[in-house]
PLY file of the C-alpha trace (Angstrom):
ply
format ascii 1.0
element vertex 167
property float x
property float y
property float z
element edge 166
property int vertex1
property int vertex2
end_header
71.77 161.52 112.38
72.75 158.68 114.41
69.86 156.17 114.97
69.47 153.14 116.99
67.48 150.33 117.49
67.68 148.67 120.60
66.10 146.05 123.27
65.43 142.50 123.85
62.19 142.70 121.71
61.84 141.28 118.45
61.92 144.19 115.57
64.95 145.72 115.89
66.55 144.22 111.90
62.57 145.00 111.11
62.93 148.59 111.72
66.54 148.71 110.11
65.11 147.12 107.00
62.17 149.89 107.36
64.59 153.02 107.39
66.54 151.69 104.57
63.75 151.00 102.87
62.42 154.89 103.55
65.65 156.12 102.57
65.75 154.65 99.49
61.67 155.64 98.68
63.31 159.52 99.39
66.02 158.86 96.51
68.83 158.27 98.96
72.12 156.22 98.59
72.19 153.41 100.97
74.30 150.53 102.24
73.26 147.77 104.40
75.48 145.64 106.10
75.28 142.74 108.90
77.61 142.03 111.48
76.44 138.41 112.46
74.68 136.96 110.16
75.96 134.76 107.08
74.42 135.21 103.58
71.11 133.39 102.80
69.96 133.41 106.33
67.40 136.01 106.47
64.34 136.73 104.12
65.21 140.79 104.33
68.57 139.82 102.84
66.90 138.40 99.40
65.24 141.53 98.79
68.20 143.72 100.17
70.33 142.28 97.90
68.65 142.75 95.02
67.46 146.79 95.94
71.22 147.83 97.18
73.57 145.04 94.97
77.26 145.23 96.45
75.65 147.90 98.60
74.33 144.99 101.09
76.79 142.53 102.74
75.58 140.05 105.30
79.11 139.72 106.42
79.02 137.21 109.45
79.81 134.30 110.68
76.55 133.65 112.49
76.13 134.05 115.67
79.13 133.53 117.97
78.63 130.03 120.52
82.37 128.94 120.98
84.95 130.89 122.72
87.24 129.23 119.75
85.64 130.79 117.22
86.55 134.31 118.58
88.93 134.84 116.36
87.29 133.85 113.28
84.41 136.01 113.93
86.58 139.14 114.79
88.20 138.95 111.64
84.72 139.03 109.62
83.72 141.83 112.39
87.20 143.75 111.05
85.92 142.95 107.06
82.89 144.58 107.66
83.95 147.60 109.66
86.24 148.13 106.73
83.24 148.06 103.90
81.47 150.54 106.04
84.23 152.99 106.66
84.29 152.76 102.56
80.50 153.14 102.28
80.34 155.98 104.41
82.04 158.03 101.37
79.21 156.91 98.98
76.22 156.70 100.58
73.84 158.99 102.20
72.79 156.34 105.01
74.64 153.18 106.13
72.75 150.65 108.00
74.84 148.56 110.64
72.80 145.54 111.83
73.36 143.73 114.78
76.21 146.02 115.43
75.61 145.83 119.28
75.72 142.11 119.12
79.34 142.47 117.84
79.88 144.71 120.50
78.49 143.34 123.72
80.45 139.83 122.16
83.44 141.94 122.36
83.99 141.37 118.58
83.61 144.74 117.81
85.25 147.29 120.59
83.74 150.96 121.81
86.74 152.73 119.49
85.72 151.21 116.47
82.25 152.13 117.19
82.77 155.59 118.02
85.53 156.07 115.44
82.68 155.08 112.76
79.83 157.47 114.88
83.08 160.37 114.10
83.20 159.50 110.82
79.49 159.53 109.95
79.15 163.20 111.79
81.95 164.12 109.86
81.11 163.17 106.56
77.01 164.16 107.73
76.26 160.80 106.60
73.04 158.64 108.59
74.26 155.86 110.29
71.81 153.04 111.85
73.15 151.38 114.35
71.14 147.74 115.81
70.99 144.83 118.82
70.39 144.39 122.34
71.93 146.00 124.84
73.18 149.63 123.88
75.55 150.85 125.99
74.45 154.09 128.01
77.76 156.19 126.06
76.10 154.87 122.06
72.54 156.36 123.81
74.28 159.38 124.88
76.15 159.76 121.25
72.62 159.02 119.15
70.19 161.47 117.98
67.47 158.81 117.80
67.43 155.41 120.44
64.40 152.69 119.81
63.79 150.21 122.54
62.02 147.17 121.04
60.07 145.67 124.61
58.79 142.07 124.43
55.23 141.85 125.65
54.57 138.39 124.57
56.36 135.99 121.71
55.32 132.82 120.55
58.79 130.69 121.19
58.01 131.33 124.98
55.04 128.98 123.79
56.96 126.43 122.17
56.27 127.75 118.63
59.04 127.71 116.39
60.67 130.57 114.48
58.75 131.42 111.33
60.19 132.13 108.18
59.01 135.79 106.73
58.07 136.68 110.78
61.64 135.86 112.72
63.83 135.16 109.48
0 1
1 2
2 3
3 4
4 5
5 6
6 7
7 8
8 9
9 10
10 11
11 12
12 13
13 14
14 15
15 16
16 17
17 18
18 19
19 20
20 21
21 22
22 23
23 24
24 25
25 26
26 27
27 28
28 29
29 30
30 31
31 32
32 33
33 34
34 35
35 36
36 37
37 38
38 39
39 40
40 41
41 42
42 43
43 44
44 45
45 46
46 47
47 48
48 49
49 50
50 51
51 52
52 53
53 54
54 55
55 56
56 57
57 58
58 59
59 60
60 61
61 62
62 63
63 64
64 65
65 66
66 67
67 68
68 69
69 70
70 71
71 72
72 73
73 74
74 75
75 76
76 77
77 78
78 79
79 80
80 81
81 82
82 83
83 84
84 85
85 86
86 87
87 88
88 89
89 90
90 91
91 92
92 93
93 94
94 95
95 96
96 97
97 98
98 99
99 100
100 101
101 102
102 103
103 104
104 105
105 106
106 107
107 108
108 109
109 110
110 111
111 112
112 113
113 114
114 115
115 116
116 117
117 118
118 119
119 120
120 121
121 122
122 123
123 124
124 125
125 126
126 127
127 128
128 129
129 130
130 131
131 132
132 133
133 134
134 135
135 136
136 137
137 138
138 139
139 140
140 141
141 142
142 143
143 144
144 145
145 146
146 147
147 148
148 149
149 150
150 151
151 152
152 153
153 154
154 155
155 156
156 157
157 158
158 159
159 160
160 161
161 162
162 163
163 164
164 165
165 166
């Protein structure tokens, strides 16, 4: 199945880090992979590394600010769509976070995308797909969309990010 989590509420890496972790609890192969965010950024990716080894890559650049830095960040967005494809003939599930972040940047484009969504189907692999904004032809393509809503978060307040809670 294709799965995706999706909306401009807080949750969405949550529920990635969920289904792997479900996957896994069910004896599957996984792979979990980020598009934007650099190693050691992110409490999931500790424990990710450790359950899934060379199976989890946090293989960005962080987020992208600078027009300049297009480049650079395409090139890491190219890296990982290449350990994916590869994945895909391992695994039985292949997490893709913030994949719609590389998208929407335009560091990713809607070939690559669907070429991977073909590739899944084809091998009858799960692919999770995550990050604002999903485009209405990835919710037409998916088996499963999420929206995460805000109702209320705590930086609106002032409050700082939180370590185990945003990262």
């Amino acid at each position: 199945m294709i799965l995706v989590y999706t909306g401009d509420g807080k949750g969405k890496t949550s529920a990635c880090t969920g289904q792997a972790v479900r996957a896994l609890g069910q004896g599957m192969k996984v792979a979990f992979g980020q598009f934007m965010k650099r190693d050691g950024q992110a409490g999931e990716q500790t424990m990710l590394s450790q359950w899934l080894g060379p199976r989890f890559v946090a293989g960005g650049l962080g987020f992208l600010r600078k027009d300049e830095d297009r480049p650079a960040h395409r090139q890491a967005a190219l890296r990982m769509l290449d350990w994916a494809r590869e994945q895909l003939a391992h695994v039985d599930m292949l997490v893709l976070d913030e994949t719609l972040y590389a998208l929407s940047a335009g560091i990713l484009t809607q070939e690559e995308v669907e070429d991977l969504l073909a590739l899944a189907r084809q091998r009858e692999k799960h692919l999770v797909l995550s990050g604002r904004n999903a485009p209405d032809w990835l919710v037409e393509a998916a088996d499963l969309v999420t929206s995460m809503t805000e109702i209320k978060h705590p930086w609106r307040n002032g409050i700082k990010a939180s370590p185990g809670i945003e990262y």
